[in-house]
C-alpha positions as a Markdown table, in Angstrom:
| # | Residue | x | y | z |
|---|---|---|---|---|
| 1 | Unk | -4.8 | -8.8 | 25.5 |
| 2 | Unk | -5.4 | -11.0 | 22.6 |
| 3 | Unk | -2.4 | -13.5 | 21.9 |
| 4 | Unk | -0.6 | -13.8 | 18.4 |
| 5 | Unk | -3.3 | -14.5 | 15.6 |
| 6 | Unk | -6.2 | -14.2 | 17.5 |
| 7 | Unk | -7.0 | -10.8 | 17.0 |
| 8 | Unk | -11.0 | -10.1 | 16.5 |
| 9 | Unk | -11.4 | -6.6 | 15.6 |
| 10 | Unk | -8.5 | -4.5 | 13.8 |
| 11 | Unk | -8.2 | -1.7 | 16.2 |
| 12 | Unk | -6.6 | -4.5 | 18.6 |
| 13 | Unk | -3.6 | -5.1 | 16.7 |
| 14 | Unk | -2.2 | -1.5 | 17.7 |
| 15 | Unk | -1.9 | -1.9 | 21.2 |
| 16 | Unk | 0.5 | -5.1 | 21.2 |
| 17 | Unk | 2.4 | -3.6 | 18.4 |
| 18 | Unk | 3.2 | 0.1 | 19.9 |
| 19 | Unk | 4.4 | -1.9 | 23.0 |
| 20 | Unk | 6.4 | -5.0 | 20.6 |
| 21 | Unk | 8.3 | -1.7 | 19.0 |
| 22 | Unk | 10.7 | 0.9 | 20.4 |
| 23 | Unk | 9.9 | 4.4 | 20.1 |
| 24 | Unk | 11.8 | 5.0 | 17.8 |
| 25 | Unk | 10.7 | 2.6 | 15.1 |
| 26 | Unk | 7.1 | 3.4 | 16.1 |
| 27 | Unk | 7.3 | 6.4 | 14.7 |
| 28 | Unk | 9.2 | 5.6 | 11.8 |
| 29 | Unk | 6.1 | 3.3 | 11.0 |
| 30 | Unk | 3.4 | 6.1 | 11.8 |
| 31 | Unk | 5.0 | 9.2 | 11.5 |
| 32 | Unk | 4.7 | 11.1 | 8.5 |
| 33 | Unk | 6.6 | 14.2 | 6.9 |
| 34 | Unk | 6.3 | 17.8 | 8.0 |
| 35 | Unk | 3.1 | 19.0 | 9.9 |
| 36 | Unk | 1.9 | 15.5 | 8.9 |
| 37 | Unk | -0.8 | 17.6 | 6.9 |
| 38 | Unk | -0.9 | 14.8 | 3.8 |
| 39 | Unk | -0.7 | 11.7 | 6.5 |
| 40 | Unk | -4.0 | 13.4 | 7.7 |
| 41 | Unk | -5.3 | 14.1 | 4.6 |
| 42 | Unk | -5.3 | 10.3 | 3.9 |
| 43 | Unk | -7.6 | 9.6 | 6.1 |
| 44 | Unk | -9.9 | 12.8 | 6.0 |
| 45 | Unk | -10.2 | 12.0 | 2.0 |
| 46 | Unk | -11.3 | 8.4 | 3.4 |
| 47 | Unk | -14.0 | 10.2 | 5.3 |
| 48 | Unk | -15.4 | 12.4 | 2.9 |
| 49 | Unk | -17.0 | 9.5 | 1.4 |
| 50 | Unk | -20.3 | 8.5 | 2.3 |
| 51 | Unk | -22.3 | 5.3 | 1.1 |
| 52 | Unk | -25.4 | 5.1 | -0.8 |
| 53 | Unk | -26.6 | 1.5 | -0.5 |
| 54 | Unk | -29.6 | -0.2 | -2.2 |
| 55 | Unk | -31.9 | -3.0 | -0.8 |
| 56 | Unk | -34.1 | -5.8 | -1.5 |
| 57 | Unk | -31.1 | -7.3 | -3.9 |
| 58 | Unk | -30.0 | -10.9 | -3.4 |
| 59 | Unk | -26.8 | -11.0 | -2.0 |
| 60 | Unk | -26.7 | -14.0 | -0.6 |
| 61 | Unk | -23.1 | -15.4 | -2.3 |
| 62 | Unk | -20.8 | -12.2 | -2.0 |
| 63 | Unk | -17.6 | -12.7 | -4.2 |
| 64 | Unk | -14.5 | -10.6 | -2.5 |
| 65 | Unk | -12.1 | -11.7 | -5.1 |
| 66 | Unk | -9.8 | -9.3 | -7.2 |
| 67 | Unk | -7.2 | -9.5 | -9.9 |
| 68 | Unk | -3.9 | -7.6 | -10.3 |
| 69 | Unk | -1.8 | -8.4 | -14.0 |
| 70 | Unk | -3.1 | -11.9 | -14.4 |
| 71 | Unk | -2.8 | -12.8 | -10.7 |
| 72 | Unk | -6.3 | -13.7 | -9.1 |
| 73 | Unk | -6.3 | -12.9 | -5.3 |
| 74 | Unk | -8.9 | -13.9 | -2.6 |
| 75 | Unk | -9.1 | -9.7 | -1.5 |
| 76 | Unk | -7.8 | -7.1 | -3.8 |
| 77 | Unk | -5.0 | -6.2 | -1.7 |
| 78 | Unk | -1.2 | -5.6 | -2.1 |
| 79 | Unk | 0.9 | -5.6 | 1.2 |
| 80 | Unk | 2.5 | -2.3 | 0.0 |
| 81 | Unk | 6.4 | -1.8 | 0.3 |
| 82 | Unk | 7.7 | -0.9 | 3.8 |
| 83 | Unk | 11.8 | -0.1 | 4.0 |
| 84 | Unk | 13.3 | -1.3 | 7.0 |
| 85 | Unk | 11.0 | -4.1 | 8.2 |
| 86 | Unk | 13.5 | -5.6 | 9.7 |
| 87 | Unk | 13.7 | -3.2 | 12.1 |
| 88 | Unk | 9.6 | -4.3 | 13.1 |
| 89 | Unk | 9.5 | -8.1 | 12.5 |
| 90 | Unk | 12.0 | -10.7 | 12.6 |
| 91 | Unk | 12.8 | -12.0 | 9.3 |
| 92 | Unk | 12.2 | -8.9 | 7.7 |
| 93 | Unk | 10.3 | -9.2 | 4.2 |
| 94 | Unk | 10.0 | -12.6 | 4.3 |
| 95 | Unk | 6.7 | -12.5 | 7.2 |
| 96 | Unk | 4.9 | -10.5 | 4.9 |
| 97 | Unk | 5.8 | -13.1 | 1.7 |
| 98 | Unk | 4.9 | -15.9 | 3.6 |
| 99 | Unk | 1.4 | -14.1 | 4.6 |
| 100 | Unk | 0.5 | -13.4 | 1.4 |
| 101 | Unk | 0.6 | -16.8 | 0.1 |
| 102 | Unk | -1.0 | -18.1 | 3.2 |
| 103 | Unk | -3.7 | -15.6 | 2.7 |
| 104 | Unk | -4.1 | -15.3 | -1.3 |
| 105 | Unk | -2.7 | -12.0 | -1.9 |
| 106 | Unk | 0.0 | -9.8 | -2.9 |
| 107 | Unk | 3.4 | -8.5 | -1.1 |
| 108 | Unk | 5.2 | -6.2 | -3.3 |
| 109 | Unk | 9.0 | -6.2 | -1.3 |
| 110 | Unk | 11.0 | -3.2 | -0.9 |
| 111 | Unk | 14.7 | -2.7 | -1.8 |
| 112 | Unk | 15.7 | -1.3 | 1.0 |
| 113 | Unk | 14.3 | -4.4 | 3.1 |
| 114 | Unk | 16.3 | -7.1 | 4.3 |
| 115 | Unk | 16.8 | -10.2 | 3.6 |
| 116 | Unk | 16.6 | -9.1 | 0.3 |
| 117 | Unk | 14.9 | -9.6 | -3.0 |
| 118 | Unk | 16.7 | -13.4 | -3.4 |
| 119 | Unk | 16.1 | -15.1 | 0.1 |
| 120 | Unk | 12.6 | -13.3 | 0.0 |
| 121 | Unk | 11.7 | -15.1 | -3.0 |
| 122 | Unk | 13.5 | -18.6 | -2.1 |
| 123 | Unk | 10.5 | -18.4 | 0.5 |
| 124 | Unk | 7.8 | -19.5 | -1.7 |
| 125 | Unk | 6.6 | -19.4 | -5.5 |
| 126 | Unk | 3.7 | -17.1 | -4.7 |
| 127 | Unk | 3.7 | -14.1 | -7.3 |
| 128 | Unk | 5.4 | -11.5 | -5.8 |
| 129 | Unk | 6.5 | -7.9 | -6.5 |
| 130 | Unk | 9.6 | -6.4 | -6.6 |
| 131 | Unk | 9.7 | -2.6 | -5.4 |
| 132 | Unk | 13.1 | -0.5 | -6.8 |
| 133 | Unk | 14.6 | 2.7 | -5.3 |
| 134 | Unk | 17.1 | 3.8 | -7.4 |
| 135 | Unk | 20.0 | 3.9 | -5.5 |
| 136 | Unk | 23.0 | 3.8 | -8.7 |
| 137 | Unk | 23.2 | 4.2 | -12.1 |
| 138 | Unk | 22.0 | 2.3 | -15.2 |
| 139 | Unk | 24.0 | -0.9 | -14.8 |
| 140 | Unk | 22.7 | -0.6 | -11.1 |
| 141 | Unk | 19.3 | -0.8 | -12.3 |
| 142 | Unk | 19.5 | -3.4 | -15.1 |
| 143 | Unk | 21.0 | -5.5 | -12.5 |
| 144 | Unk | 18.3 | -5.4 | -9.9 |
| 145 | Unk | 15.4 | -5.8 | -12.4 |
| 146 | Unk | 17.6 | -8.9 | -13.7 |
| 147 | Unk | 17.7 | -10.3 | -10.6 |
| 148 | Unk | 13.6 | -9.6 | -9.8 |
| 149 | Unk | 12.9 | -11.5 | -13.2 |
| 150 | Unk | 16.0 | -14.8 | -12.1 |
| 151 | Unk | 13.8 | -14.9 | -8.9 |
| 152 | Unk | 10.6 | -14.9 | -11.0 |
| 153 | Unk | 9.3 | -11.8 | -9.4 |
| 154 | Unk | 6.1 | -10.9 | -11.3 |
| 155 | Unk | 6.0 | -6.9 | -12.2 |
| 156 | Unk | 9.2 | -4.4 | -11.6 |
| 157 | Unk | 7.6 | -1.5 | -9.3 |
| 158 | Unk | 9.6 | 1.9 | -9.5 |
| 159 | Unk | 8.8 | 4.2 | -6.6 |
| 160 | Unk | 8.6 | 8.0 | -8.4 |
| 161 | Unk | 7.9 | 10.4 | -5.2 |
| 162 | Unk | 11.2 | 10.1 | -3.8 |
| 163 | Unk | 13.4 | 12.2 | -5.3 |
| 164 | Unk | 14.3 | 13.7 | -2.4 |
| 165 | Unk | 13.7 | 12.2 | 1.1 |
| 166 | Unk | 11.2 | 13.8 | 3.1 |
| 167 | Unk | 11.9 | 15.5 | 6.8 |
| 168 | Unk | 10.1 | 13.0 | 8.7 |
| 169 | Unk | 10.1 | 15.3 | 11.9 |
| 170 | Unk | 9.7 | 12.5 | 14.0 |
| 171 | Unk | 12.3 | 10.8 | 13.1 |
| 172 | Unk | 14.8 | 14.0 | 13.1 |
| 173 | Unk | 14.3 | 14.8 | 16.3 |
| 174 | Unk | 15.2 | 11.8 | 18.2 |
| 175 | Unk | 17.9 | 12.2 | 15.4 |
| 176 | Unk | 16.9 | 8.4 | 14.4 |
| 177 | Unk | 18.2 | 6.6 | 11.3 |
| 178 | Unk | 16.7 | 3.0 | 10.0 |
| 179 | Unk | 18.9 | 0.4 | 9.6 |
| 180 | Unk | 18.3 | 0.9 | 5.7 |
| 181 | Unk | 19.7 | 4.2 | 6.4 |
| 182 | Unk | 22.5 | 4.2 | 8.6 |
| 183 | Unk | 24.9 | 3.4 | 5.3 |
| 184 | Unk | 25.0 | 6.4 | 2.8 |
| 185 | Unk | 21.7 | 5.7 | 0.6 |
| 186 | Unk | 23.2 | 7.9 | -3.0 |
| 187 | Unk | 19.6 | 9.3 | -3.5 |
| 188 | Unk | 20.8 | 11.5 | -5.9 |
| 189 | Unk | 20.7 | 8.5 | -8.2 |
| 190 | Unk | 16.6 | 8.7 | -8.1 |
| 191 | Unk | 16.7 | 12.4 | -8.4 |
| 192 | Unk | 18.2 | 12.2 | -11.6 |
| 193 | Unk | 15.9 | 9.4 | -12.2 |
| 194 | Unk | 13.2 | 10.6 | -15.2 |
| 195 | Unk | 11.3 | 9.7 | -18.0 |
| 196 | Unk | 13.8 | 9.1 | -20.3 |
| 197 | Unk | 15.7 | 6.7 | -18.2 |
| 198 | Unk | 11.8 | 4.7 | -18.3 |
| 199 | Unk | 11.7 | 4.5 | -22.1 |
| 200 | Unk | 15.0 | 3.0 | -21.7 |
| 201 | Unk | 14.2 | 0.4 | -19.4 |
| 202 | Unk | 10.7 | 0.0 | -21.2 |
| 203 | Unk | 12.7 | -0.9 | -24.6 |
| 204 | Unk | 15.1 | -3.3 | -23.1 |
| 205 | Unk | 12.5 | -5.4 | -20.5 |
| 206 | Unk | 9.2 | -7.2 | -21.5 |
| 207 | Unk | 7.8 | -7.6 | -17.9 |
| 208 | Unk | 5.4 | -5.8 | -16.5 |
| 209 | Unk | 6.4 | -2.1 | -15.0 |
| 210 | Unk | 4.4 | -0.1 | -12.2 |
| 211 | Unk | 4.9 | 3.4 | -10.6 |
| 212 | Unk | 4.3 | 4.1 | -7.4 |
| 213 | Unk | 3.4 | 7.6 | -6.7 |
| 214 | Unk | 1.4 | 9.2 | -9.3 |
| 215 | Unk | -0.8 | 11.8 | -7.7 |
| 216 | Unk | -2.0 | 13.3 | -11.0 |
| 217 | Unk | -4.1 | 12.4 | -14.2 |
| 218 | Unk | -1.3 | 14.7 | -16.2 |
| 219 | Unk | 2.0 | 11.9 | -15.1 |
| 220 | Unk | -0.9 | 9.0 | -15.2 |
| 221 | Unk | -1.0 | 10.3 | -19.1 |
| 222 | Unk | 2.5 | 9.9 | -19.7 |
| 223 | Unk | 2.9 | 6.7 | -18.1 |
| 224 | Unk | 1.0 | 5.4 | -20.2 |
| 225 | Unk | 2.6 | 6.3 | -23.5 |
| 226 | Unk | 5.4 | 4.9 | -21.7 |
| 227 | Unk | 3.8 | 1.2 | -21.8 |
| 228 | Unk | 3.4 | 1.7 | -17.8 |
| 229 | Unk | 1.2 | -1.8 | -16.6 |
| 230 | Unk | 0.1 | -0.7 | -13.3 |
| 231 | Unk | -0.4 | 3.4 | -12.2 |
| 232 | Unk | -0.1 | 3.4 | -8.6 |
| 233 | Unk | -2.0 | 6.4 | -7.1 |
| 234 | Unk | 0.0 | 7.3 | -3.6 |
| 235 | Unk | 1.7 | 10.3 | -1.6 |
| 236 | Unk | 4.1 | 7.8 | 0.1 |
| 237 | Unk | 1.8 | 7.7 | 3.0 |
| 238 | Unk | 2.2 | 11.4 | 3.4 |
| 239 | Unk | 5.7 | 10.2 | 4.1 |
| 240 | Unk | 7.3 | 12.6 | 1.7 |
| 241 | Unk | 5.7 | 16.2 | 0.5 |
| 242 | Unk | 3.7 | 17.8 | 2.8 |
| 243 | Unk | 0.5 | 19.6 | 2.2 |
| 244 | Unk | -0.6 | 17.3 | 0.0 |
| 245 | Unk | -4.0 | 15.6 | -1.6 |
| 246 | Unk | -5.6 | 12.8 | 0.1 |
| 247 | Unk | -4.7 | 9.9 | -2.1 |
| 248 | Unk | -8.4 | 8.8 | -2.6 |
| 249 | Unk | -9.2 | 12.5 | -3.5 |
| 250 | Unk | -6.7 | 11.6 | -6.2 |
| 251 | Unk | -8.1 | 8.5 | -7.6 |
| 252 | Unk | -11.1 | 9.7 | -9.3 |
| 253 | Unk | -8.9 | 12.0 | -12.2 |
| 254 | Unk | -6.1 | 8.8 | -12.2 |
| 255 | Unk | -9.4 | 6.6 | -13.1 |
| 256 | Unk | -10.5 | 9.2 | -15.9 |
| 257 | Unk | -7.1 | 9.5 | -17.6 |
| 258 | Unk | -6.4 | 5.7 | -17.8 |
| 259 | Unk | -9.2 | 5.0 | -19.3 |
| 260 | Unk | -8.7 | 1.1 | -18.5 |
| 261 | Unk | -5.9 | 1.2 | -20.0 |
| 262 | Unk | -3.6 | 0.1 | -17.5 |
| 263 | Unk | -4.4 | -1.4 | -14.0 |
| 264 | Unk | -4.6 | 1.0 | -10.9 |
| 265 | Unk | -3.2 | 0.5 | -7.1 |
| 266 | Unk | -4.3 | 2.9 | -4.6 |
| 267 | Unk | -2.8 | 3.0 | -1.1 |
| 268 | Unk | -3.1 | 6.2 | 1.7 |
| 269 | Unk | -4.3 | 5.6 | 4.8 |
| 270 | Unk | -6.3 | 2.4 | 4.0 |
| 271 | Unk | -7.2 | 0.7 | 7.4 |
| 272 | Unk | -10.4 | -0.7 | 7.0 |
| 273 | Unk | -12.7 | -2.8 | 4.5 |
| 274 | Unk | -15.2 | -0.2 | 4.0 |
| 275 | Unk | -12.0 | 1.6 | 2.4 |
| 276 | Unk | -11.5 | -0.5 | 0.2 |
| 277 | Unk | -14.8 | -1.1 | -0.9 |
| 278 | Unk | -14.7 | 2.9 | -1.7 |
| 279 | Unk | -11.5 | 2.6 | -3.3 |
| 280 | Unk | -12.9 | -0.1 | -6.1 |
| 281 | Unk | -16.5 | 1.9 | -6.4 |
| 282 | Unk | -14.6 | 4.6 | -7.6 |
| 283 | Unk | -12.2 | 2.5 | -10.3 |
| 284 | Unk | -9.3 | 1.1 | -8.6 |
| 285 | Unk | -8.0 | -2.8 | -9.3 |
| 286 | Unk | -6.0 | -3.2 | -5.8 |
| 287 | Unk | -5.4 | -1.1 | -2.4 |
| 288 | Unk | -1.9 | -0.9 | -0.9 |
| 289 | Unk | -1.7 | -1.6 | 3.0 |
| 290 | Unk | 1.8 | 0.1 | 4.6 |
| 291 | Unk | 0.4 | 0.5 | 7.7 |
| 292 | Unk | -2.1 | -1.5 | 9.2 |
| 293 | Unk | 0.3 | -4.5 | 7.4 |
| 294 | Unk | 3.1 | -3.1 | 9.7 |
| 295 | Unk | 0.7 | -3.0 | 12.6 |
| 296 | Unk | 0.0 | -6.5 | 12.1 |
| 297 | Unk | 3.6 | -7.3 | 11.4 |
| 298 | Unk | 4.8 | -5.4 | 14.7 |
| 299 | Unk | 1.8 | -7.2 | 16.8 |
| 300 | Unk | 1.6 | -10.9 | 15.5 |
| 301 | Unk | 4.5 | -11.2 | 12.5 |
| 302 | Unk | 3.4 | -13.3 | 10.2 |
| 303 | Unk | 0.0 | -14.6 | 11.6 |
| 304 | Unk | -0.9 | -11.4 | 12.5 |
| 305 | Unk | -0.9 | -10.1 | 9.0 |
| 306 | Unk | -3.0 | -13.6 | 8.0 |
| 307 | Unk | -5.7 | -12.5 | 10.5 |
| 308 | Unk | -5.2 | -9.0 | 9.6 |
| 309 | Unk | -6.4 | -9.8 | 5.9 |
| 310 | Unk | -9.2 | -12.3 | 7.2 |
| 311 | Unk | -10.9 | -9.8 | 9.7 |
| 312 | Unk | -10.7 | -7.1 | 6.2 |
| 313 | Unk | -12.3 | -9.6 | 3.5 |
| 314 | Unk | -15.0 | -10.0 | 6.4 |
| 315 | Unk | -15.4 | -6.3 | 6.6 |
| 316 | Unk | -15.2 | -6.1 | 2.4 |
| 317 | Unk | -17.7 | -8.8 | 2.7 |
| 318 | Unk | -20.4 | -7.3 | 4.6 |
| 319 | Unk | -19.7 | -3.8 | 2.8 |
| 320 | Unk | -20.4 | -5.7 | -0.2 |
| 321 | Unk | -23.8 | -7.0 | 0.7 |
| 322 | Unk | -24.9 | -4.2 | 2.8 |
| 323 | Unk | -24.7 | -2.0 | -0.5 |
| 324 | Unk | -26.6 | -4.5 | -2.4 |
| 325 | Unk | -24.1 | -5.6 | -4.7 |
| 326 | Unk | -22.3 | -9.0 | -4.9 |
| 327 | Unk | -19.2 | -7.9 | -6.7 |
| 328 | Unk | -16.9 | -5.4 | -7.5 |
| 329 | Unk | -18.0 | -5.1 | -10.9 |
| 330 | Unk | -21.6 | -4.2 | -9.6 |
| 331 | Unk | -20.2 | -1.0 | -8.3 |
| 332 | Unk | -19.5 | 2.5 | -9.7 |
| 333 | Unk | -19.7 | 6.0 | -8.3 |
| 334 | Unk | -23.0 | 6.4 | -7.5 |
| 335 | Unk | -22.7 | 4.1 | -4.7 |
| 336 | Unk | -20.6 | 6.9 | -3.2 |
| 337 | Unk | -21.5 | 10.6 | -2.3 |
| 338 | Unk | -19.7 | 13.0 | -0.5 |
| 339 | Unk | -19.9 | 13.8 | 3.6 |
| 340 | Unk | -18.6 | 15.8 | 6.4 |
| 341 | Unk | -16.0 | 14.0 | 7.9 |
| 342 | Unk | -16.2 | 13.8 | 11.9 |
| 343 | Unk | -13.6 | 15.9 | 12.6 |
| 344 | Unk | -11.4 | 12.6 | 14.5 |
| 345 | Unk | -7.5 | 12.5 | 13.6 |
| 346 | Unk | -6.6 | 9.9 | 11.3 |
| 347 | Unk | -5.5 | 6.7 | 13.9 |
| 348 | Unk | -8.9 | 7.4 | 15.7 |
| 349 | Unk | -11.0 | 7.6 | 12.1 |
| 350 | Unk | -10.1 | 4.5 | 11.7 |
| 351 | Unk | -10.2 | 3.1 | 15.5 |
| 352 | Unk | -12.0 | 5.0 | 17.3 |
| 353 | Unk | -13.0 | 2.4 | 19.8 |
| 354 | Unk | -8.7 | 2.7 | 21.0 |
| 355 | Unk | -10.1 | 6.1 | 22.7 |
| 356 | Unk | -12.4 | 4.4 | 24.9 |
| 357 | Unk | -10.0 | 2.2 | 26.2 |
| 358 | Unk | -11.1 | -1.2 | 23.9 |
């Protein structure tokens, strides 16, 4: 079994993290909502995209490089939110902090992740995210973005598709609780959450604002006659409702409606770099890893996530110059038509070598 940081293909960070975590936070990390039908439909979506590559281009020099609200980054990547990473790597949020700057990209913290948004951001001066659930009322909220902009956290991120929590079946019937939720979370605080309570917030702060979990060009719209910086397409990693759209299926009308006027995050079942590559042919600025960054987390902590991005900007990279292009900006949607997908469920789409016993 490869030891910490040595990992050479992705599929063998899963093995050393299913066995690092109990079975109950295993699932939490996997598991989705329901008859898992969105989870699914994350990577099926994924799937349904076949590449149409050109030849005889030079593309000797490949650039892999993206840029999210002023901040360049050596792979378009954000190490998206995950609640209760204590509960899957020492240190909590601060492995995946340290990581990103180590690598050159972007972790976007959660609220509901110890140590919290101060000690995560006494780790380093890398630009860093701040992801809010809004868990009181408005002074509750002025507070924490106050605090996000004192610890020079660069963009506020408002998560949007959890009004209610979703029945994460896994999870009920072992009748498990994360840490982050074993203490009465007041979600009825973010169900009452709405657009009016953004204008607000959009009046009285001039940093940059993103929401997380737009799944539709008709919200992407409004966000942005709210001022929104950053749409970030997701389903919560089919985490919340069930029966739900891929989130790359999603992308294409979230593209149309913003018009490039705002920046766009994608994130949904993401796991490998020829995902990525489809998510910027088709218009995204940066792709969200839950997780494959808590599989990397869960198997090597913070090194693991380091080679975790390495062994995905050398699969970007190869994507790159295999389609004929050197640069994101070289591709569009023609690169991309659509396919059968194999019929594989969505760990082994995107590993399928775990079945043979790699």
């Amino acid at each position: 079994m490869p030891e910490e940081g040595t990992f050479e293909v992705l599929h063998e960070l899963v093995a050393p993290a299913k066995r690092n975590l109990s079975k109950e936070t295993w699932d939490y990390l996997m598991g989705g909502a329901e008859t898992e039908t969105t989870q699914e439909r994350n990577r099926v979506a994924l799937d349904s995209l076949a590449f149409r590559p050109r030849v005889l281009r030079n593309v000797e020099m490949v650039d892999t490089s993206g840029e999210l609200l002023g901040h360049k980054l050596r792979l378009p990547v954000v190490l998206a939110p995950i609640g209760s990473l204590q509960d899957i790597v020492q240190g909590g949020g601060e492995a995946p902090t340290r990581a990103a700057h180590r690598f050159g990209a972007i972790h976007m913290l959660s609220s509901v992740c110890a140590p919290g948004l101060e000690a995560v951001a006494a780790c380093n001066d890398h630009p860093k995210i701040f992801q809010l659930y809004v868990r009181g009322d408005e002074a509750w909220v002025d507070s924490h973005i106050e605090s996000a902009i004192a610890n020079r956290y660069m963009a506020v991120c408002f998560t949007v598709d959890l009004d209610h929590y979703g029945r994460r079946e896994r999870d009920l019937a072992k009748r498990y609780k994360t840490t982050s939720r074993q203490t009465q979370p007041a979600d009825y605080h973010q169900a009452r959450f709405c657009w009016a309570d953004m204008a607000r917030l959009r009046r009285k702060y001039d940093l940059p604002f993103i929401l997380k979990g737009i799944s539709t060009a008709e919200d992407a719209h409004i966000a942005l006659d709210h001022g929104i910086e950053a749409v970030y397409v997701s389903n919560h990693g089919g985490r919340q409702l069930d029966h739900g759209k891929g989130s790359i299926a999603a992308l294409p009308e979230i593209v149309d409606a913003v018009g490039g006027r705002a920046q766009i995050i994608v994130d949904g079942g993401f796991m490998r770099g020829t995902d990525i590559v489809k998510a910027m042919a088709l218009g995204a600025d940066a792709v969200g890893l839950g997780r494959l960054q808590g599989l990397a987390l869960a198997a090597g902590g913070e090194a693991g996530v380091v080679r975790m991005l390495e062994l995905l900007q050398d699969e970007v990279s190869r994507c790159l110059g295999l389609l004929g292009v050197t640069s994101y900006a070289e591709l569009d949607r023609s690169f991309l038509e659509p396919a059968v997908p194999l019929g594989r469920s969505w760990l082994d789409s995107a590993f399928p070598l775990l079945k043979e016993g790699y």
